[in-house]
C-alpha positions as a Markdown table, in Angstrom:
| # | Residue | x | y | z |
|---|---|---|---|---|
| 1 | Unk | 12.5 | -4.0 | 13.0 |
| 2 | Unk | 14.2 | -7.1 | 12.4 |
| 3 | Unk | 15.9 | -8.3 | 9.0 |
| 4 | Unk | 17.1 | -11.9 | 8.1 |
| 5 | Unk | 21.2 | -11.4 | 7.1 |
| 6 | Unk | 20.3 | -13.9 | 4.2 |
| 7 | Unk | 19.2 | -12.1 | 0.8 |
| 8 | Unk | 16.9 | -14.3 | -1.2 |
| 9 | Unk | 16.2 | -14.6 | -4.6 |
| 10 | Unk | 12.3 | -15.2 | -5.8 |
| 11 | Unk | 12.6 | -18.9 | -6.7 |
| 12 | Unk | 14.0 | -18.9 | -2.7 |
| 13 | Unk | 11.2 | -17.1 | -1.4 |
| 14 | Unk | 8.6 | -19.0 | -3.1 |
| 15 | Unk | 9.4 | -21.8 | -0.8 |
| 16 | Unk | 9.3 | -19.9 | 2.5 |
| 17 | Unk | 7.0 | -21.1 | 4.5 |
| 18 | Unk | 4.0 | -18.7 | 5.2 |
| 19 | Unk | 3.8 | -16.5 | 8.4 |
| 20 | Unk | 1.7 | -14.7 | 10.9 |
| 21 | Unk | 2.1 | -11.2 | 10.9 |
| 22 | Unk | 3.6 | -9.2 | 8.1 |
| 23 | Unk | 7.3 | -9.5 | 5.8 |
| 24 | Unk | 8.1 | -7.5 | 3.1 |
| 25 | Unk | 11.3 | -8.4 | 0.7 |
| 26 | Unk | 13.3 | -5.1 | 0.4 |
| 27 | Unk | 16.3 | -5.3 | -1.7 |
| 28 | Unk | 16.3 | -9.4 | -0.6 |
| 29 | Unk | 16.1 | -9.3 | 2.7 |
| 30 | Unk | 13.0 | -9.6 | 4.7 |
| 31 | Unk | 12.1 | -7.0 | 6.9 |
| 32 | Unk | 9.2 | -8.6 | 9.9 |
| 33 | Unk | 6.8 | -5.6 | 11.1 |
| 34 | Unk | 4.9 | -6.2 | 14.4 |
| 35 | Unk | 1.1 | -6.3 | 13.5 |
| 36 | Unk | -0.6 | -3.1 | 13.1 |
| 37 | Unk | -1.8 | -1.0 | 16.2 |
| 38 | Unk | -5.4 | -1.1 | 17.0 |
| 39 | Unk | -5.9 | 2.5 | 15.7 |
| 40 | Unk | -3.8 | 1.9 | 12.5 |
| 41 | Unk | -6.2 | -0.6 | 11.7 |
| 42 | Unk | -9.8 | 1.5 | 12.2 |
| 43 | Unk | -8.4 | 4.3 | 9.7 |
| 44 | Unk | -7.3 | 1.2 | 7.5 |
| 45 | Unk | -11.0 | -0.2 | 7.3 |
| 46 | Unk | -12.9 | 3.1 | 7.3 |
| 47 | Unk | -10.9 | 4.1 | 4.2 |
| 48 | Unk | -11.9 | 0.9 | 2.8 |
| 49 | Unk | -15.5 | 0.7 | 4.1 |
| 50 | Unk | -16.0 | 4.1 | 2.1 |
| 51 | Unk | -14.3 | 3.2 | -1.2 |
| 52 | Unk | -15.9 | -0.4 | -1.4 |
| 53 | Unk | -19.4 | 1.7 | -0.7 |
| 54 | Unk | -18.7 | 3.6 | -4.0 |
| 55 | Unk | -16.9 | 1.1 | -6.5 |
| 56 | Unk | -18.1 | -1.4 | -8.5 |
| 57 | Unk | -16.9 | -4.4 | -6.7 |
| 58 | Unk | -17.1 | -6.2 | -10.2 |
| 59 | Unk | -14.8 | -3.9 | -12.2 |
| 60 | Unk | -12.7 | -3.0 | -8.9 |
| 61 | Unk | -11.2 | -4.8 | -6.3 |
| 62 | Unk | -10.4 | -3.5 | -2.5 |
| 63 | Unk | -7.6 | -5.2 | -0.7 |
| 64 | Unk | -7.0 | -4.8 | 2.8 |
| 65 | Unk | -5.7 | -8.4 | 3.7 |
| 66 | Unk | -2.2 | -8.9 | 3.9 |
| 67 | Unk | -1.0 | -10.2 | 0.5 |
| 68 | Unk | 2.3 | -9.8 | -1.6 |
| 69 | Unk | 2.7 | -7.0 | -3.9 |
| 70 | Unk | 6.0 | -8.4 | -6.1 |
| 71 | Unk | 7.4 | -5.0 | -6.6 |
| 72 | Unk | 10.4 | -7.1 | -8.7 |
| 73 | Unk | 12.0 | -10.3 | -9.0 |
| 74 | Unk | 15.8 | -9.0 | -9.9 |
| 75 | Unk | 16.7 | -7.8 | -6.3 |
| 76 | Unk | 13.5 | -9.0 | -5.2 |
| 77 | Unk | 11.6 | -6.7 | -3.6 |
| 78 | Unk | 7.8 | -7.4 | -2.0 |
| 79 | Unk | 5.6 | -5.0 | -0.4 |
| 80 | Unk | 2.3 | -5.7 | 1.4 |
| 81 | Unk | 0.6 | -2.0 | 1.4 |
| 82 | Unk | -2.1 | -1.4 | 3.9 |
| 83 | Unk | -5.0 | -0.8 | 1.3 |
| 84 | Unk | -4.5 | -1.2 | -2.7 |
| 85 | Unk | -7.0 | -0.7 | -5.2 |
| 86 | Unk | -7.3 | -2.2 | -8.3 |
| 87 | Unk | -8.9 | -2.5 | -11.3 |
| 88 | Unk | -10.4 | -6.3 | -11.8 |
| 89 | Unk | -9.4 | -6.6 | -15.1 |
| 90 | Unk | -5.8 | -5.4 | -14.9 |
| 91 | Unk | -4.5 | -7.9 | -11.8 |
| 92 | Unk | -2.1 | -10.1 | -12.7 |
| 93 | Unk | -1.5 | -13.4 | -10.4 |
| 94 | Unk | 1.4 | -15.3 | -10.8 |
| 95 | Unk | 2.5 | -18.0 | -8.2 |
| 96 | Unk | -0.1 | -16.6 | -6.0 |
| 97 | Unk | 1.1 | -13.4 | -5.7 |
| 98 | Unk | -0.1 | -10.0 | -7.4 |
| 99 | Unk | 2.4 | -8.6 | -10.0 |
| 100 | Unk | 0.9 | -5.5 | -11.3 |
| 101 | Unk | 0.4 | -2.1 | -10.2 |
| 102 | Unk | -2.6 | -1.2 | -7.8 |
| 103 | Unk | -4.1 | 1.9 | -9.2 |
| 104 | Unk | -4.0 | 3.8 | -5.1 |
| 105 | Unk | -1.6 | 2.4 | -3.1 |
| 106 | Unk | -2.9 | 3.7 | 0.6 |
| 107 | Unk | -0.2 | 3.7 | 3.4 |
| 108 | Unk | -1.1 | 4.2 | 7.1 |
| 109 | Unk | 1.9 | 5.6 | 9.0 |
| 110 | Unk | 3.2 | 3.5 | 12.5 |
| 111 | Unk | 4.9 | 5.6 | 15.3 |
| 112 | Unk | 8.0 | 3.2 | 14.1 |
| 113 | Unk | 8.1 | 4.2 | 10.5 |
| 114 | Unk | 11.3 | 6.1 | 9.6 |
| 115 | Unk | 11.7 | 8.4 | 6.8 |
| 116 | Unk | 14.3 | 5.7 | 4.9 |
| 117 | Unk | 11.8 | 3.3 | 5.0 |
| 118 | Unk | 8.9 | 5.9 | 3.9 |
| 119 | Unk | 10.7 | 7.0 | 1.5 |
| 120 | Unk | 12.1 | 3.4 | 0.1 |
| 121 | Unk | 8.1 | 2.3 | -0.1 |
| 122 | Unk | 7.6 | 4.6 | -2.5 |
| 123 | Unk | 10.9 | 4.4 | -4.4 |
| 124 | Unk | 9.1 | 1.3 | -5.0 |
| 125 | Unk | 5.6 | 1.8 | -5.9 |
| 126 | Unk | 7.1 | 4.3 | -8.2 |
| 127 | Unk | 8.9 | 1.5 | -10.1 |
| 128 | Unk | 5.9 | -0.4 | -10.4 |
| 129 | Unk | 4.4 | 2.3 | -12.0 |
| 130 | Unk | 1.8 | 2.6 | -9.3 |
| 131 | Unk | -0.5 | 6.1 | -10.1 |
| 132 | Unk | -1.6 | 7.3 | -6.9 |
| 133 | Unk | -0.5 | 6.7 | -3.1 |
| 134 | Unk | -2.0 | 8.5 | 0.1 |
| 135 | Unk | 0.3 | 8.1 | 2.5 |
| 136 | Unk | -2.2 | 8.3 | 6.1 |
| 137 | Unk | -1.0 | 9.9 | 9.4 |
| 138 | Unk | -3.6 | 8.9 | 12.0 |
| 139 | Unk | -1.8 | 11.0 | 14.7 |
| 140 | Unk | -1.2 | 14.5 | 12.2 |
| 141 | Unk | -5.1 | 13.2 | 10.9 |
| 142 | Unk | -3.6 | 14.2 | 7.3 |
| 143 | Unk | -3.5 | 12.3 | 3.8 |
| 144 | Unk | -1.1 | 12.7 | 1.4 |
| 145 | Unk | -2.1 | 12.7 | -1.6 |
| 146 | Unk | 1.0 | 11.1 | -4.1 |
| 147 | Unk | 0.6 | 11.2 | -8.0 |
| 148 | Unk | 3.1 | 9.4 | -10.6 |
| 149 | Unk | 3.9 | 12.5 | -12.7 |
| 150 | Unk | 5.5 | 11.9 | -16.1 |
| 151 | Unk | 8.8 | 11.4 | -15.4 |
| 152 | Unk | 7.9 | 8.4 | -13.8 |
| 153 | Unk | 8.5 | 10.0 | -10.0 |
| 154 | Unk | 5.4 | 10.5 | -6.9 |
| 155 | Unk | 5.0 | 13.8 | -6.2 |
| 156 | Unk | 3.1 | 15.3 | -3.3 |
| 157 | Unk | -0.1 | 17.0 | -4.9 |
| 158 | Unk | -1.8 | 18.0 | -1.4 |
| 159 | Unk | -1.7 | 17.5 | 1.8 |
| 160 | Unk | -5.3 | 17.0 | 3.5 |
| 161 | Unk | -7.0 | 17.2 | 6.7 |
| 162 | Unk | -10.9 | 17.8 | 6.4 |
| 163 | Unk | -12.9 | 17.8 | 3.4 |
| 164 | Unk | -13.5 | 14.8 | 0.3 |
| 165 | Unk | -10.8 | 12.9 | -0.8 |
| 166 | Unk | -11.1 | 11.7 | -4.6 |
| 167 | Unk | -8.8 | 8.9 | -6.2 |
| 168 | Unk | -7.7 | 10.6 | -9.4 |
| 169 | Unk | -8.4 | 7.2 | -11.0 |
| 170 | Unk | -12.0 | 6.7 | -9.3 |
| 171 | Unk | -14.0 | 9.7 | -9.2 |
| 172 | Unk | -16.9 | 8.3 | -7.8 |
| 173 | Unk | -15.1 | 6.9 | -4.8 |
| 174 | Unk | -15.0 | 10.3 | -2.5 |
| 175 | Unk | -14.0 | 9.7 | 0.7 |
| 176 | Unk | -15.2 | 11.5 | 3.5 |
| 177 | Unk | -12.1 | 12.2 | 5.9 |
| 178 | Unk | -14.0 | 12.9 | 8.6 |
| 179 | Unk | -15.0 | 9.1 | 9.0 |
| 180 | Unk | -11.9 | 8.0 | 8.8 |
| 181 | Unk | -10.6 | 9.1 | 12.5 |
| 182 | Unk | -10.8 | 7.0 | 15.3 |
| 183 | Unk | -13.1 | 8.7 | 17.8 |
């Protein structure tokens, strides 16, 4: 993965032009993935295909799109998470960028990813304050299942292969995990 040697602050990176593909800001420097794998991408949609056929889409909102997640300004740091769910009411927009906490933040591993990099990810969504993140291995076929305990750290809660997976914060969304592998 490459990284610019240049650390930016947010005024800077508000006037980067926009890019195909994907950049996140971590710790000021941007990192450029390589677009998503065709399979990374099926699991990425049936998860959403399933949670947008059992939320409200008024009082919810499903993102899949690539879209900044301004983790902080201070040491800017932006993530662009594979799937984020949020209530509709509780996004806030600010120079076209979302600066509140999803409440499921879904990651789909890569073959590339490296623990470091896991594990930075959600150093981050824990610091936004972000409840819930599965973490998705489409090669194990597992979710992980992350919850924000009260000391303000993720910890693993279960680890999943078969069965219905529930966001703590939407019931109603079960997700079959079945129909999530690619056949």
């Amino acid at each position: 993965m490459a990284t610019s040697s240049k650390t930016l602050t947010y005024e800077e990176w508000l006037t980067l032009p926009e890019v195909e593909g994907v950049e996140e800001v971590v710790n000021c420097e941007i990192r450029k993935m390589p677009p998503n794998r065709w399979n990374h991408t099926r699991v990425v949609e049936a998860l959403a295909r399933q949670l947008r056929a059992r939320l409200d889409p008024e009082a919810t909102h499903v993102a899949t799109s690539v879209f900044g997640l301004v983790v902080r300004r201070e040491v800017l740091a932006v993530r662009v998470p594979d799937l984020a769910v949020f209530h509709a009411d509780r996004i806030v927009e600010h120079d076209g960028y979302i600066h509140s906490a999803p409440e499921l933040v879904v990651e789909v591993l890569s073959p590339a990813n490296t623990r470091s990099e896991r594990a930075e990810k959600l150093q981050d969504y824990e610091s936004l304050g972000v409840p819930e993140v599965w973490v998705v291995s489409p090669e194990a076929q597992t979710v992980e299942v992350l919850l924000l305990k009260g000391d303000g750290r993720l910890a693993t809660t279960s680890l999943l292969r078969e069965g219905q997976l529930k966001p703590s914060r939407f019931p109603e969304a079960s997700v079959d995990l079945a129909a999530v592998w690619p056949k």
